[in-house]
N, C-alpha and C positions, 0 to 999 in steps of 0.2 A: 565396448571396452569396459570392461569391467576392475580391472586395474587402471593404474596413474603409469603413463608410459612416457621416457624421457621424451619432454621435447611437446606434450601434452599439454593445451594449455586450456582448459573448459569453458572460460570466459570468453577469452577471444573465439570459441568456437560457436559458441552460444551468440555473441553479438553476429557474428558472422550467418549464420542461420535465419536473426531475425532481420537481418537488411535485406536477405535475397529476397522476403516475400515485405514489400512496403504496406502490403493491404492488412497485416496485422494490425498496422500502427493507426488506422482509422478508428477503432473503439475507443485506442485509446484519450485520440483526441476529443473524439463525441466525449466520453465519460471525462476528461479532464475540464471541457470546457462546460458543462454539467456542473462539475464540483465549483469553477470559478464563479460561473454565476450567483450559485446557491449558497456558497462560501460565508458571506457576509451579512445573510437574510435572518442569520438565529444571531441569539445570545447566546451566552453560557448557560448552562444547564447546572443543576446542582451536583452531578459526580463529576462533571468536569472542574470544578470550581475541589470538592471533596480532594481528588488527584492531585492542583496542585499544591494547596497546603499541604497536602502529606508530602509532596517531592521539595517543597520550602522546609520541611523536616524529616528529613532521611532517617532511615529505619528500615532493618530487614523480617521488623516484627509483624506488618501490617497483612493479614490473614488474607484479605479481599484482594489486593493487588501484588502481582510481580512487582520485583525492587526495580525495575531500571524503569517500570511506564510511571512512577510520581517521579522519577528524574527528568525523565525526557519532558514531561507536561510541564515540570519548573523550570527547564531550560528553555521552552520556548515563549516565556514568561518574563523573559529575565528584565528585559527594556520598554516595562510597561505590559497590562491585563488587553491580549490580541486576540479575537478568536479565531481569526482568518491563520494566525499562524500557528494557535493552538492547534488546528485540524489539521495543518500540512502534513505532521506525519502520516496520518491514516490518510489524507488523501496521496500522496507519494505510495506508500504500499497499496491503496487499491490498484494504482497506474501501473506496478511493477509487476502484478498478478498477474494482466492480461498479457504480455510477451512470454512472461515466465509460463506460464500455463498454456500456449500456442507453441512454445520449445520442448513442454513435454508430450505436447502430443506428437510433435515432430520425432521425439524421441525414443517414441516406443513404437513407432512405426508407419505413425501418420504421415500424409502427403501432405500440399497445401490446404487442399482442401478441408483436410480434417484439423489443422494449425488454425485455422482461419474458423470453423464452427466451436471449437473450444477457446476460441477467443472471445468470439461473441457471446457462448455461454456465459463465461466466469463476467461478460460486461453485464448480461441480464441478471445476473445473480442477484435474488433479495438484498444478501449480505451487500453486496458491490453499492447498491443503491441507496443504504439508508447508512453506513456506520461515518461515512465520513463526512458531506456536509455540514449535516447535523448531528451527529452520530457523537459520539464519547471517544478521548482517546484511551479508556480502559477498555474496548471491546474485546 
């Protein structure tokens, strides 16, 4: 489909794609339970700390970062210095990759089986592996 057709709804058809095949959803649990563990084992690093002072002062002047990643870093800041919930966003977006990228293989013409090896790719993926436990959320 290349157009928006009444009655078309992309989301529901996407979540609907990824329940038929459950064994997508195994990476993602490995890689989530992954980030839980490793979650809590760093500190803050100095651009994470960099982020959120800048997102405690807003500005659209700041060269090195998009405007909304020192907002989002000072919003999850707001009730006390977290690191484990600093990381949530990047870890949420890795987790989100691997169904999202298992529905695009389905969508360009892959079966399960090809839904199911670009899932486990995007889970081996360097990226997948280091940005979010410890990783910065300006990556």
């Amino acid at each position: 489909m290349t157009k928006a057709q009444p009655g078309w709804r992309p989301l529901e058809a996407m979540l609907a794609a990824i329940s038929r095949s459950p064994l997508v959803w195994l990476p993602v649990l490995v890689l989530g339970l992954v980030y839980v563990f490793t979650a809590g084992r760093y500190d803050l690093f100095r651009n994470e700390l960099y982020v959120i002072a800048c997102g405690r002062h807003p500005a659209f002047g700041y060269a090195d970062l998009p405007p909304v990643v020192p907002l989002v870093a000072a919003a999850t800041q707001a009730f006390g210095v977290n690191v484990w919930i600093l990381h949530l966003p990047a870890v949420v977006a890795a987790l989100a990759l691997i169904p999202l990228t298992a529905q695009l293989a389905r969508t360009v013409g892959g079966d399960e089986r090809a839904a199911w090896m670009a899932a486990i790719a995007v889970t081996i993926a360097p990226g997948s592996w280091r940005s979010a436990p410890a990783g910065s959320v300006c990556v």
